[in-house]
Residue frames as qw, qx, qy, qz and C-alpha x, y, z in Angstrom:
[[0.234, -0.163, 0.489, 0.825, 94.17, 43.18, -199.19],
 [0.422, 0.514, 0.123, -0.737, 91.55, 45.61, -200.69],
 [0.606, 0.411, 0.679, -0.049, 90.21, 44.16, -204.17],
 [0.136, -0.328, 0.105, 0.929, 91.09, 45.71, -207.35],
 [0.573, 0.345, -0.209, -0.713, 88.48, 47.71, -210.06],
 [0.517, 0.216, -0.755, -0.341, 89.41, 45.04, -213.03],
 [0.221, -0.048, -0.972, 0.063, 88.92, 41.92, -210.81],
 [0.276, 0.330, 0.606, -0.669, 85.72, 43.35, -208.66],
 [0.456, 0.456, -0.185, -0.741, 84.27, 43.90, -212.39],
 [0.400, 0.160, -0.853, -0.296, 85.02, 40.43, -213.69],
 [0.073, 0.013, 0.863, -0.500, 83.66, 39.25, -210.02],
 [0.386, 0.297, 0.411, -0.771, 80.61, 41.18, -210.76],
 [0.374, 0.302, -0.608, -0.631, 80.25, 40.21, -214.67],
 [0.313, 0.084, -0.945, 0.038, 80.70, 36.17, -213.52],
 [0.185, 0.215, 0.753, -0.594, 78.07, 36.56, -211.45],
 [0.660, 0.361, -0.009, -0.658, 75.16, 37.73, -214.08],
 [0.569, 0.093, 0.817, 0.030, 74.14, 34.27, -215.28],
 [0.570, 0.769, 0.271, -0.099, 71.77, 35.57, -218.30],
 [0.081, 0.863, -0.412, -0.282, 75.40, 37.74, -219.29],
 [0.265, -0.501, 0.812, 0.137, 77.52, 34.83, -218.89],
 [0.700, 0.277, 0.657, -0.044, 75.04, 31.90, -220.77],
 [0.432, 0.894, 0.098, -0.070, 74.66, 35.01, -223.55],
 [0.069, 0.684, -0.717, -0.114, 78.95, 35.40, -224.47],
 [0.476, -0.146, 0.867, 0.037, 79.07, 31.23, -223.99],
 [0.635, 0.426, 0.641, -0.056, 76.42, 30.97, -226.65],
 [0.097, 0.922, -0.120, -0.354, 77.52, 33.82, -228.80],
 [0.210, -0.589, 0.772, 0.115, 81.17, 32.07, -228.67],
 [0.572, 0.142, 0.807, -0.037, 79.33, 28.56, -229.28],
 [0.551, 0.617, 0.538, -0.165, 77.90, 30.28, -232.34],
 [0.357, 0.868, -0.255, -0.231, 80.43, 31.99, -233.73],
 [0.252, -0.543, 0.789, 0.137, 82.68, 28.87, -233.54],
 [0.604, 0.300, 0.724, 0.150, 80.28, 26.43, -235.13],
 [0.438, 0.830, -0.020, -0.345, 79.85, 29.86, -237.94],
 [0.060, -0.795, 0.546, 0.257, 83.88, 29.50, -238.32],
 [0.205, -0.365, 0.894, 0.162, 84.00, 25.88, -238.81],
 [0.690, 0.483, 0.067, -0.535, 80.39, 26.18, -240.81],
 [0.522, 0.461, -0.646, -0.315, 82.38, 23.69, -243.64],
 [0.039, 0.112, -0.961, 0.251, 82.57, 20.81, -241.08],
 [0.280, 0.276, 0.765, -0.510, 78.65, 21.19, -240.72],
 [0.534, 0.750, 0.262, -0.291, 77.04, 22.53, -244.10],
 [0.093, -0.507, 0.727, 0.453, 79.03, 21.59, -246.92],
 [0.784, 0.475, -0.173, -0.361, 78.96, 19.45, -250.36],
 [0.516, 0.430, -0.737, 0.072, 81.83, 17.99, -250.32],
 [0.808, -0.368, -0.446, 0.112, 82.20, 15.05, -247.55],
 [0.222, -0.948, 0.222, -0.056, 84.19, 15.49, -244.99],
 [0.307, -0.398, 0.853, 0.136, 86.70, 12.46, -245.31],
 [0.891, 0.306, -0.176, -0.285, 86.06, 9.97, -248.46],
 [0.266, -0.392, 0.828, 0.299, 87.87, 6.75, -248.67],
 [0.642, 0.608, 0.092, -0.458, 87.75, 5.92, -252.66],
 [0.759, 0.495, -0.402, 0.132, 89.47, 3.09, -254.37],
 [0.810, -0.181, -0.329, 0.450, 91.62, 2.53, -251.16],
 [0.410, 0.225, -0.249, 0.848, 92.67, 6.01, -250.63],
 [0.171, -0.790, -0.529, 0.257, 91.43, 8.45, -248.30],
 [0.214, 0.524, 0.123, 0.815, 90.69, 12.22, -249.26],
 [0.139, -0.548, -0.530, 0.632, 89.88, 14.99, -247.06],
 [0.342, 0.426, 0.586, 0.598, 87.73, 17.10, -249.58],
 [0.255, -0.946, -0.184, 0.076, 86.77, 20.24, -246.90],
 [0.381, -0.682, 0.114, 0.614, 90.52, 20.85, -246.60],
 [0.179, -0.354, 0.665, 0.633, 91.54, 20.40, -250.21],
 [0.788, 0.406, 0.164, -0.433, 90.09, 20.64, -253.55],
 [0.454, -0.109, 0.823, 0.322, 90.65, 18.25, -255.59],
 [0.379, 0.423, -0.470, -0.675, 89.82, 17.45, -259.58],
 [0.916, 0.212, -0.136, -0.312, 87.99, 15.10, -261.80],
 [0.786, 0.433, -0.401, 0.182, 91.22, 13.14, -262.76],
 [0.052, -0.296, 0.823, -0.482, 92.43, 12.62, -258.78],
 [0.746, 0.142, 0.370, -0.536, 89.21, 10.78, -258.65],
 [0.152, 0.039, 0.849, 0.505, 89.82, 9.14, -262.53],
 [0.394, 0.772, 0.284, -0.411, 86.52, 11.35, -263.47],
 [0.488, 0.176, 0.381, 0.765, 86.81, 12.36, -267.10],
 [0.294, -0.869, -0.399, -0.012, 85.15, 15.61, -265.24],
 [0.322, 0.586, -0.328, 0.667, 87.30, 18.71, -264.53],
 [0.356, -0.438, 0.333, -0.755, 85.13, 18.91, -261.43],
 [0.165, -0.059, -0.934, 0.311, 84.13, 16.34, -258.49],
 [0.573, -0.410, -0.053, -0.708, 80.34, 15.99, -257.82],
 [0.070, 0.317, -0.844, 0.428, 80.61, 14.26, -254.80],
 [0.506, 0.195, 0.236, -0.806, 77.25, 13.32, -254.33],
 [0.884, 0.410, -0.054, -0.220, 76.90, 11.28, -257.62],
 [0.031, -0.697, 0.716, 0.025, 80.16, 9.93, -256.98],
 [0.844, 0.026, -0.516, -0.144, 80.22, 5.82, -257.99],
 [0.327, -0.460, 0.743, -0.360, 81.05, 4.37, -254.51],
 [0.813, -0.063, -0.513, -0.270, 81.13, 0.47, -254.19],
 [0.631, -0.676, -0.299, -0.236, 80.99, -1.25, -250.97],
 [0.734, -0.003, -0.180, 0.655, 84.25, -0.67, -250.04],
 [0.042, 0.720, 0.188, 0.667, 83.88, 3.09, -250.32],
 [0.343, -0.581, -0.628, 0.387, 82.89, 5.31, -247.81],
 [0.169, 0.511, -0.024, 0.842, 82.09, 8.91, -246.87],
 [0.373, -0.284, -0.487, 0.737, 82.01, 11.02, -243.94],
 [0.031, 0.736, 0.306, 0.603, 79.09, 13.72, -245.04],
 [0.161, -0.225, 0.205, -0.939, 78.32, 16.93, -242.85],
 [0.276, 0.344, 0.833, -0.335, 75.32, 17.21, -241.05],
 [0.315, 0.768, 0.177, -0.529, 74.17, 19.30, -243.66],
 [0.738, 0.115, 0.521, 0.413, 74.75, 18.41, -247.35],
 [0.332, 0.846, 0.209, 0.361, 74.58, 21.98, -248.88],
 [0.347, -0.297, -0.169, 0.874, 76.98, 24.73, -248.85],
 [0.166, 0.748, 0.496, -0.409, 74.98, 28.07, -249.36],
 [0.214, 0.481, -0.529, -0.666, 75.90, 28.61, -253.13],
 [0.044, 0.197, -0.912, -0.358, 74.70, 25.56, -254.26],
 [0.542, -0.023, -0.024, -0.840, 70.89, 25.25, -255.55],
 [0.391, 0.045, 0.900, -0.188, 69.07, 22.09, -254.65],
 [0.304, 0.197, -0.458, -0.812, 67.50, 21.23, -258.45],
 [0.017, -0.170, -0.985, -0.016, 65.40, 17.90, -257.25],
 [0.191, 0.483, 0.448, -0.727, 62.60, 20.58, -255.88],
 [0.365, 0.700, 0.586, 0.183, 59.55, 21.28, -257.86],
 [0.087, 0.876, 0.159, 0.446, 59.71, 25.05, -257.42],
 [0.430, 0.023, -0.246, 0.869, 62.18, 27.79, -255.68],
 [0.042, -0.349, 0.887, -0.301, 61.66, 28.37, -252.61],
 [0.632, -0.086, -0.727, -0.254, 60.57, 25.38, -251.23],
 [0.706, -0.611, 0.204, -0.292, 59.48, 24.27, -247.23],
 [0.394, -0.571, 0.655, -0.300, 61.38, 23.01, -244.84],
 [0.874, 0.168, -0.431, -0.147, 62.38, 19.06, -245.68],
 [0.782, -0.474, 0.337, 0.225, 64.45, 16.62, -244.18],
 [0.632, 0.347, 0.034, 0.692, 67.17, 17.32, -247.42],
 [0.054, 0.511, -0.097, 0.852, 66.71, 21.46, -246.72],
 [0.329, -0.094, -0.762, 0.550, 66.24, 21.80, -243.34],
 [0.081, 0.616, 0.428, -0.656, 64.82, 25.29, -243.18],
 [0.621, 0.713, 0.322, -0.040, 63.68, 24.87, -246.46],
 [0.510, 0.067, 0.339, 0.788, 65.56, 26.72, -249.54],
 [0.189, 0.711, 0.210, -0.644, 64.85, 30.51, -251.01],
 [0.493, 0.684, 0.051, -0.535, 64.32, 31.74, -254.33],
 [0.327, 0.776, -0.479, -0.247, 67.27, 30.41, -255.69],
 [0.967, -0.159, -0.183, -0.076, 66.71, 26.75, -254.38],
 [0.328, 0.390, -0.618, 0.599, 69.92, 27.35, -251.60],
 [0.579, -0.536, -0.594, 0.158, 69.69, 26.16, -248.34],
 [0.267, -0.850, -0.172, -0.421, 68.34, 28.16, -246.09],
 [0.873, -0.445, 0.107, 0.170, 70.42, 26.58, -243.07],
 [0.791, 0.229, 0.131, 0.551, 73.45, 26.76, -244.90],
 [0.129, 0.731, 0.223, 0.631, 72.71, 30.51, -245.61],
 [0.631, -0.717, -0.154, -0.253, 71.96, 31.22, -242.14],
 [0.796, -0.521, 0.034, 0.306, 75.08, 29.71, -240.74],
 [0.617, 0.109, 0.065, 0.777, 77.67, 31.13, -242.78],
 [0.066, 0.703, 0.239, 0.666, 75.93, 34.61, -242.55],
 [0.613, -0.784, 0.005, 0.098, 76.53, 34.56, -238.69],
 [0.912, 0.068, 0.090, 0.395, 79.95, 34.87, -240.03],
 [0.300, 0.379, 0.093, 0.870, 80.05, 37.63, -242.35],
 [0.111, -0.827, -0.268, -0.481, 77.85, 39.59, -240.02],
 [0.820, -0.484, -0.071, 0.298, 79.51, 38.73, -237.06],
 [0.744, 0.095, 0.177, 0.638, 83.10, 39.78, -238.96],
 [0.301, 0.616, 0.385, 0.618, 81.57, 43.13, -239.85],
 [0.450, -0.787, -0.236, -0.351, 80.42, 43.92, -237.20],
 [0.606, -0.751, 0.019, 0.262, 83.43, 43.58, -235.06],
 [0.562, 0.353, 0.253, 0.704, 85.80, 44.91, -238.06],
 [0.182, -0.796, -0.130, -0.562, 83.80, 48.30, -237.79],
 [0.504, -0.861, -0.058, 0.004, 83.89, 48.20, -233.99],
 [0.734, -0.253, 0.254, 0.577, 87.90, 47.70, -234.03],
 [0.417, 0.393, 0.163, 0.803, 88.39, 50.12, -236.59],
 [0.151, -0.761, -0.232, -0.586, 85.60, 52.96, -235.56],
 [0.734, -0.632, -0.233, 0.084, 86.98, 52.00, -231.78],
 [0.684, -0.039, 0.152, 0.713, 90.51, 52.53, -232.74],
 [0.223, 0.440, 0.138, 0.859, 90.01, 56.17, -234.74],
 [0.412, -0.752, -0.040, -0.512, 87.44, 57.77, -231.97],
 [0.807, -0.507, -0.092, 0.287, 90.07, 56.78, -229.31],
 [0.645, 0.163, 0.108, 0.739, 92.47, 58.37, -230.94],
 [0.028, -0.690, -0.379, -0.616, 90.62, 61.50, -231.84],
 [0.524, -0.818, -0.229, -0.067, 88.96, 61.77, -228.33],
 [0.749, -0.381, -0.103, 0.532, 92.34, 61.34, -226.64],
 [0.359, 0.544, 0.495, 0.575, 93.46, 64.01, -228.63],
 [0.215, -0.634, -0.215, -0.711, 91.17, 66.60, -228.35],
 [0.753, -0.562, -0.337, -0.060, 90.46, 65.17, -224.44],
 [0.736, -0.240, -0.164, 0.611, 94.42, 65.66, -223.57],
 [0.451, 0.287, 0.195, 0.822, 95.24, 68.71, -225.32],
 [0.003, -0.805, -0.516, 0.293, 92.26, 70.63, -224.64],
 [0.120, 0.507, -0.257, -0.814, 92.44, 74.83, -226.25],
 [0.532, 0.503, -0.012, -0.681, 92.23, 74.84, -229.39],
 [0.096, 0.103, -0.982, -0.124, 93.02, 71.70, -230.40],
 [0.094, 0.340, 0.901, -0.252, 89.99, 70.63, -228.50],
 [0.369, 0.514, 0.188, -0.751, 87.70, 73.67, -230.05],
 [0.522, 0.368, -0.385, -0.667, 88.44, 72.64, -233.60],
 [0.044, 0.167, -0.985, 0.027, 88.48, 69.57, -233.22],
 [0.220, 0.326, 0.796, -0.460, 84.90, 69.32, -231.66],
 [0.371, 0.582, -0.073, -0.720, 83.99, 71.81, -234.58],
 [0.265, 0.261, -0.871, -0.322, 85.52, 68.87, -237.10],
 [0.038, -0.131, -0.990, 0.023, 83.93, 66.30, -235.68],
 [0.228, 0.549, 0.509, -0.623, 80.31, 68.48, -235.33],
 [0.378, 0.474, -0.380, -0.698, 80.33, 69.16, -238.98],
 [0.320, 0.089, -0.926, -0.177, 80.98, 65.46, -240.06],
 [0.083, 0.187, 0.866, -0.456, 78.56, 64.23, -237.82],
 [0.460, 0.477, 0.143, -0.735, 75.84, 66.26, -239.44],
 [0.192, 0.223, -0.864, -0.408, 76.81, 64.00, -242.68],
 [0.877, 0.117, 0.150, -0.441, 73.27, 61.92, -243.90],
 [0.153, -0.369, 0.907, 0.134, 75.33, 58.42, -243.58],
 [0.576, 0.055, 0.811, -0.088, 72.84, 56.23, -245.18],
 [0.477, 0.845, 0.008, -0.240, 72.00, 58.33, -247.88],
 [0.157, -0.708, 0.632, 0.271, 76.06, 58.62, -248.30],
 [0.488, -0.110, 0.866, 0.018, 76.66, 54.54, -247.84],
 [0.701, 0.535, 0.466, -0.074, 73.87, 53.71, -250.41],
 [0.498, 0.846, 0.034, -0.186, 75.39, 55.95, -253.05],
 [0.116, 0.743, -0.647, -0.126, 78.48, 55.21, -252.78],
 [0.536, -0.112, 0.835, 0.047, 77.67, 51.35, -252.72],
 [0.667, 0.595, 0.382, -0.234, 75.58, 51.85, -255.79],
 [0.004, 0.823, -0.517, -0.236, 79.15, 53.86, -257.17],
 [0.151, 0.561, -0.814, 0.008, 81.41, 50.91, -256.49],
 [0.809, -0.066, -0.532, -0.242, 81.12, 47.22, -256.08],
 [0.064, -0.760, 0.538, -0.359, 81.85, 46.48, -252.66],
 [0.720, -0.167, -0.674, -0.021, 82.94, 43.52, -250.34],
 [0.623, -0.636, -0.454, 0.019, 82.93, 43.00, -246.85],
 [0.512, -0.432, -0.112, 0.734, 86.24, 44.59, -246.01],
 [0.101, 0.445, 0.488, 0.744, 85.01, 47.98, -248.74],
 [0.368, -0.695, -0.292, -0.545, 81.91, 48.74, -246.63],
 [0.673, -0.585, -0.309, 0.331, 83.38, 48.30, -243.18],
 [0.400, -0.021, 0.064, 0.914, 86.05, 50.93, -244.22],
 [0.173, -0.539, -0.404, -0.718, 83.05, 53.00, -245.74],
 [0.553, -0.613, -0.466, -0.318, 81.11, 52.42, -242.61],
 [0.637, -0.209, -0.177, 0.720, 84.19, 53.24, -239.92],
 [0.246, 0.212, 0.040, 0.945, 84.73, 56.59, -241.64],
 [0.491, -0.524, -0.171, -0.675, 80.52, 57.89, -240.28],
 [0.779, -0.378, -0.485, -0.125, 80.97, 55.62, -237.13],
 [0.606, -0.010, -0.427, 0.672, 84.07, 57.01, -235.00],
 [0.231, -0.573, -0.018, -0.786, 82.13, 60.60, -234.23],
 [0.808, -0.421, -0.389, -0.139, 80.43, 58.17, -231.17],
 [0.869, 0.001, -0.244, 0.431, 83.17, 56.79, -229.19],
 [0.563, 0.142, -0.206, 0.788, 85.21, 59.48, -229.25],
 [0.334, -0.721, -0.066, -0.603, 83.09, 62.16, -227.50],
 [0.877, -0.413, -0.244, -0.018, 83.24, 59.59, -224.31],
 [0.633, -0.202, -0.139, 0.734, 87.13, 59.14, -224.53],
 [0.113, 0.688, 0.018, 0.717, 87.33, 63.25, -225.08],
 [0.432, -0.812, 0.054, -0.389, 85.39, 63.52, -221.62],
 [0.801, -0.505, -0.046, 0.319, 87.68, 60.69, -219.54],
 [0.590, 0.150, -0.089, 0.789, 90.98, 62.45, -221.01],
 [0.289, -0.788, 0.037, -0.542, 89.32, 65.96, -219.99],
 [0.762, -0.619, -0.094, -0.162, 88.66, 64.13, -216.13],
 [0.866, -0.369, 0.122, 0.315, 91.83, 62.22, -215.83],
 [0.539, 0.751, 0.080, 0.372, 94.05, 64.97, -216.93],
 [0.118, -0.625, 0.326, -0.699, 94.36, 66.69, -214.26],
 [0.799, -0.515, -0.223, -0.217, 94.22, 64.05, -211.52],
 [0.157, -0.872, 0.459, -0.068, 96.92, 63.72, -208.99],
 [0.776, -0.140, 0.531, 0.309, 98.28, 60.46, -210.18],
 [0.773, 0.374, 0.306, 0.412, 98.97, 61.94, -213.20],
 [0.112, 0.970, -0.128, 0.175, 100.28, 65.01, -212.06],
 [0.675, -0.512, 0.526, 0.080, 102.43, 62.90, -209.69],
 [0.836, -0.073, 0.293, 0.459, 104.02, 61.14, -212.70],
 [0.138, 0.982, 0.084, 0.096, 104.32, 64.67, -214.51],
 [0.468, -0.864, 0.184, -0.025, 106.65, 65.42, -211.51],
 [0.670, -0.557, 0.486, 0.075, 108.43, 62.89, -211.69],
 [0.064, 0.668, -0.498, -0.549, 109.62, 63.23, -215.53],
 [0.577, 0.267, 0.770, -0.054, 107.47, 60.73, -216.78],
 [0.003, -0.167, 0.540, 0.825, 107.35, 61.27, -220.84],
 [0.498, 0.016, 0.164, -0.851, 104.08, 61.77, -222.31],
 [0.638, 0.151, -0.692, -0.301, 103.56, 58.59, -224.85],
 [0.188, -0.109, -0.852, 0.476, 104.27, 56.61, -220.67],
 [0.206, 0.228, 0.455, -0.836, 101.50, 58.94, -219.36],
 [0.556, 0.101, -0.546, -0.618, 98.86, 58.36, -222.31],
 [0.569, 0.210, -0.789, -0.101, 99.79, 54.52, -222.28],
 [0.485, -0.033, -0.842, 0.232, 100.08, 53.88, -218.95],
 [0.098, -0.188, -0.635, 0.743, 98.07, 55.89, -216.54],
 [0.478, 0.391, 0.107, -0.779, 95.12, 57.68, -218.17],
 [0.597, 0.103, -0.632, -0.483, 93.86, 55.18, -221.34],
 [0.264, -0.162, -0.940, 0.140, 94.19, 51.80, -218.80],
 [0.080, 0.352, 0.492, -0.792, 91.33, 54.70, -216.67],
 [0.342, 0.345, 0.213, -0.848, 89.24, 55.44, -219.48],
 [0.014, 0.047, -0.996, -0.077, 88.70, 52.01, -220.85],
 [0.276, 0.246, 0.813, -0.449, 85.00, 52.12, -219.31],
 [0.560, 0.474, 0.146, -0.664, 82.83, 53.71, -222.09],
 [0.226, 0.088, -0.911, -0.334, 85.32, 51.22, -224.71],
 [0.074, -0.051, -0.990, 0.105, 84.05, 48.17, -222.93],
 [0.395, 0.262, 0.644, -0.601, 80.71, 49.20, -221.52],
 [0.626, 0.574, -0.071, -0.523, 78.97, 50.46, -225.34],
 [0.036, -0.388, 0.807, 0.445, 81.12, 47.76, -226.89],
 [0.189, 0.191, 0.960, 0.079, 78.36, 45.31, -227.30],
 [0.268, 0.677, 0.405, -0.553, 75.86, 47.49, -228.06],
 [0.178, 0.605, -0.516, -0.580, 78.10, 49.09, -230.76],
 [0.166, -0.073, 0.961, 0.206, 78.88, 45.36, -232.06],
 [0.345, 0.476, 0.785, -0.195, 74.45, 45.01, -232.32],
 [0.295, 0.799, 0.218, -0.476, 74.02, 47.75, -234.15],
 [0.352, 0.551, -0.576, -0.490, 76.17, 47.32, -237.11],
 [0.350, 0.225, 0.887, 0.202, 74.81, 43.78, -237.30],
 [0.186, 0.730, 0.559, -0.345, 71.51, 45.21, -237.10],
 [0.007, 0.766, -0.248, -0.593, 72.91, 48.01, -239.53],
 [0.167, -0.281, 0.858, 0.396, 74.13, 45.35, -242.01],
 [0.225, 0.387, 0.891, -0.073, 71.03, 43.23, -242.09],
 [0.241, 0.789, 0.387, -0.412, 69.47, 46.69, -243.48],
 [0.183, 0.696, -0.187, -0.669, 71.25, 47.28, -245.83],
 [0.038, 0.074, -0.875, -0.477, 71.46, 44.12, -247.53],
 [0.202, 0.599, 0.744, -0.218, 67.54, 44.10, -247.23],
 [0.352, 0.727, 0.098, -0.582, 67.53, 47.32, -248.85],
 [0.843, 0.365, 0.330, 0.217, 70.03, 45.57, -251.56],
 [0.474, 0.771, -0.315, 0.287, 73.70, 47.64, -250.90],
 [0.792, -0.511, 0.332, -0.012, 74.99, 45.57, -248.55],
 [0.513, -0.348, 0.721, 0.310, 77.36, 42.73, -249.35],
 [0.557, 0.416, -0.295, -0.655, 77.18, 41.43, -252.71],
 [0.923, 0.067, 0.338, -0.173, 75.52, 38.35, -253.91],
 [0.719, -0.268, -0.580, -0.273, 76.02, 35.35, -253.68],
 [0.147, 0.195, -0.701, 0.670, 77.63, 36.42, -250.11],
 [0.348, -0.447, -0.820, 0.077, 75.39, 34.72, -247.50],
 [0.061, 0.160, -0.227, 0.959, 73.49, 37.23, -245.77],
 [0.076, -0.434, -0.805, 0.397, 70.48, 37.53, -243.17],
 [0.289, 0.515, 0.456, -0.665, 69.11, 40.43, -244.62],
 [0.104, 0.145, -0.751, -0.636, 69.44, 39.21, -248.33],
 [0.142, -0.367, -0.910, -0.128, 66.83, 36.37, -247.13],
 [0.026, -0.355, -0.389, 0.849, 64.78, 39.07, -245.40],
 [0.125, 0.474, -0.303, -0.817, 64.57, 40.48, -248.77],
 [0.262, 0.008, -0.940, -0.218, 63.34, 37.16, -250.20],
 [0.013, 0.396, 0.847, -0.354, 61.00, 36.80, -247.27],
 [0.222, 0.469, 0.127, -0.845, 59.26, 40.42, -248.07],
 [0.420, 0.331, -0.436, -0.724, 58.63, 39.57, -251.81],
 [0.421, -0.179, -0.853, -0.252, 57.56, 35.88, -251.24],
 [0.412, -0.391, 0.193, -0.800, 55.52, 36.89, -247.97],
 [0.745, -0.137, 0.357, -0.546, 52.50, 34.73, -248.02],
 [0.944, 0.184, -0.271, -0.037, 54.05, 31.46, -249.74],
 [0.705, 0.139, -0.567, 0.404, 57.63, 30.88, -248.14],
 [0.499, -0.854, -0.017, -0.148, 57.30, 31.72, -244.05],
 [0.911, 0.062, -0.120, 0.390, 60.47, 29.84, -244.01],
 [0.473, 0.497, 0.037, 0.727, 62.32, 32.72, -245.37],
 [0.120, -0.663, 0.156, -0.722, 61.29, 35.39, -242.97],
 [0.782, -0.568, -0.097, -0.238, 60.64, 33.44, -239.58],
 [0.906, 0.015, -0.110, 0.408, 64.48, 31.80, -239.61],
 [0.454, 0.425, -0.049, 0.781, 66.53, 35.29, -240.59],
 [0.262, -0.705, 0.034, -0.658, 64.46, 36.99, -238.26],
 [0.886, -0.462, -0.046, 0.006, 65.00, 34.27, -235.43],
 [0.744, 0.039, -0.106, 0.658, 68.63, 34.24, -235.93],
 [0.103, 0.612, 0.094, 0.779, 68.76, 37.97, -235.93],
 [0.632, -0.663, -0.035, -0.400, 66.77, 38.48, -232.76],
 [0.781, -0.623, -0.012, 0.034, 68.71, 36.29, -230.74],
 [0.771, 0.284, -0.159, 0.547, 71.67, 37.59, -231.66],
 [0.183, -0.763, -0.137, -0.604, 70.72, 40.60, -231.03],
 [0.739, -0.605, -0.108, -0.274, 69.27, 39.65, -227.82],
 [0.918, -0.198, -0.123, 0.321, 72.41, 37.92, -226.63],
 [0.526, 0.173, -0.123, 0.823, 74.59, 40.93, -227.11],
 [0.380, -0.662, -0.091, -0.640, 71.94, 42.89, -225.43],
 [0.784, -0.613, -0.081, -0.060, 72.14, 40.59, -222.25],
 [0.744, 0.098, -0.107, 0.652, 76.10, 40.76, -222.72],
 [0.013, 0.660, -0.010, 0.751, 76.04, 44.75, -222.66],
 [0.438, -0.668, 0.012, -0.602, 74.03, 45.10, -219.56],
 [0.847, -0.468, -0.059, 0.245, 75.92, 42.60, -217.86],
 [0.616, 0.158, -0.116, 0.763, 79.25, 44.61, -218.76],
 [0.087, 0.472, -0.219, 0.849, 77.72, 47.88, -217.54],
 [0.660, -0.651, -0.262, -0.267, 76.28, 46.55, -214.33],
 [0.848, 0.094, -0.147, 0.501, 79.73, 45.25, -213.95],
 [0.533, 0.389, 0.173, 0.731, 80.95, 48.60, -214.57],
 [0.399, -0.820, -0.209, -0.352, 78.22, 50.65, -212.40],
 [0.374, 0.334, -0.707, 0.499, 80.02, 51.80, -209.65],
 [0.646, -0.212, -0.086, -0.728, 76.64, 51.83, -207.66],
 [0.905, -0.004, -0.009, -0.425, 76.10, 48.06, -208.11],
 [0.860, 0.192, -0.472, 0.031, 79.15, 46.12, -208.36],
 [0.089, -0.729, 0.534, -0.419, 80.25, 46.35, -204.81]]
């Protein structure tokens, strides 16, 4: 029995080691990003106080569930006698919260701040891990959305072909000519945005891409004879779309997907360095960037970390890519 595409591609994927370490560590890093409160946090993670036990990551709690005459719980300065206990993070800062013991903001690298703290005496570590979050998030928000309208589009214009496909190509050649960063800035400077604001913003200049690709497979596989053959055989069109041509033209999705995904990190990290990104106090990798640029020669901290985290993120969806389009080669993955 002959082998099919999908499984000779996974065969061929599972075989690049450098691909397959690069998604495992990715995954490893976006899962310790997600559950970032279990590792960098203020609050403990289990306290048992006066006999009771709290769990102060899932739930907040108030001065006066403590018996504080505090509205709020510094957990930290919390009276514990030897009965007590707590259960801390490995990390005692969440990445809002300014470490005031320091002489001066930022500060180097301690054993309290790991990778030191930036301007605003916040860990740096803290900052770092929850910003693999939002950039992560953004970055595959955009691809899902900008993946989703230039699939559409292409298909479209790719199925229909005439003039559907003329103006279409005219529509999407006009818009394409659009100075998107020029745009993005002004309109972030306009409105206040958040993460799910600029991914919309950043979707609408990002689907032009994509959808050239699907345009050409729906051109190719239009006219093949498995889909004239279901034609024949009174096959409705929404069946023909769905089931014979899209599962065929899948490859440019999957191959550019990781690429796409790098570049609107990489995309992100610039604009919150230029300062219309996310808005503060939202962790962010090219906030500290920004920090690193104006403290240069006193905090290395600041620019050696964001740029290390960056890079090998990078890098890791770079060795993901080129294992999905070696995969994907028909050349190479026999």
């Amino acid at each position: 029995m002959s082998e099919s595409p999908w499984r000779r591609r996974v065969r061929c994927f599972r075989a690049d080691r450098f691909a397959i370490v690069s998604l495992a560590l990715l995954v490893f890093f976006g899962a310790l990003s997600m559950s970032a409160e279990l590792w960098s946090n203020s609050r403990p993670i289990v306290i048992k106080y006066k006999d009771r036990i709290y769990f102060p990551v899932l739930k907040e709690y108030y001065g006066k569930d403590f018996d504080l005459p505090s509205l709020t719980v510094d957990f930290k300065n919390l009276p514990m006698t030897n009965s007590d206990w707590a259960w801390w993070p490995i990390n005692r800062w969440d990445p809002f919260e300014s470490n005031l013991k320091v002489d001066s903001f930022p500060s180097e690298p301690t054993s309290t701040n790991f990778f030191g703290t930036d301007d605003r005496g916040r860990d740096v570590f803290a900052r770092l891990l929850y910003g693999y979050r939002f950039s992560m998030g953004y970055a595959l928000l955009v691809w899902v959305l900008a993946t989703t309208l230039g699939t559409i589009f292409g298909a479209v214009m790719g199925y229909m072909g005439s003039w559907v496909d003329f103006l279409g190509q005219r529509l999407v050649e006009i818009w394409s000519t659009v100075p998107v960063i020029f745009l993005l800035i002004m309109l972030v400077s306009i409105f206040q945005p958040n993460i799910y604001f600029l991914a919309a913003l950043t979707t609408i200049f990002e689907w032009m891409g994509i959808s050239y690709y699907i345009r050409g497979e729906f051109l190719r596989l239009r006219r093949m004879d498995f889909v004239e053959a279901a034609r024949a055989q009174g096959s409705r069109l929404p069946r023909i779309l769905m089931t014979h041509i899209f599962p065929n033209a899948l490859t440019p999705i999957i191959t550019f997907s990781p690429f796409i995904i790098a570049g609107h990190i990489y995309g992100l990290a610039g604009l919150d360095y230029l300062g219309f990104g996310l808005p503060p106090p939202t962790p962010s990798w090219g906030e500290l960037l920004r920090q690193a640029h104006k403290n240069f020669t006193t905090a290395w901290w600041l620019a050696t970390f964001p740029s290390m985290a960056l890079f090998f993120t990078l890098l890791l969806l770079a060795n993901v890519g080129q294992g999905v389009r070696r995969a994907f080669d028909p050349k190479g993955n026999g």
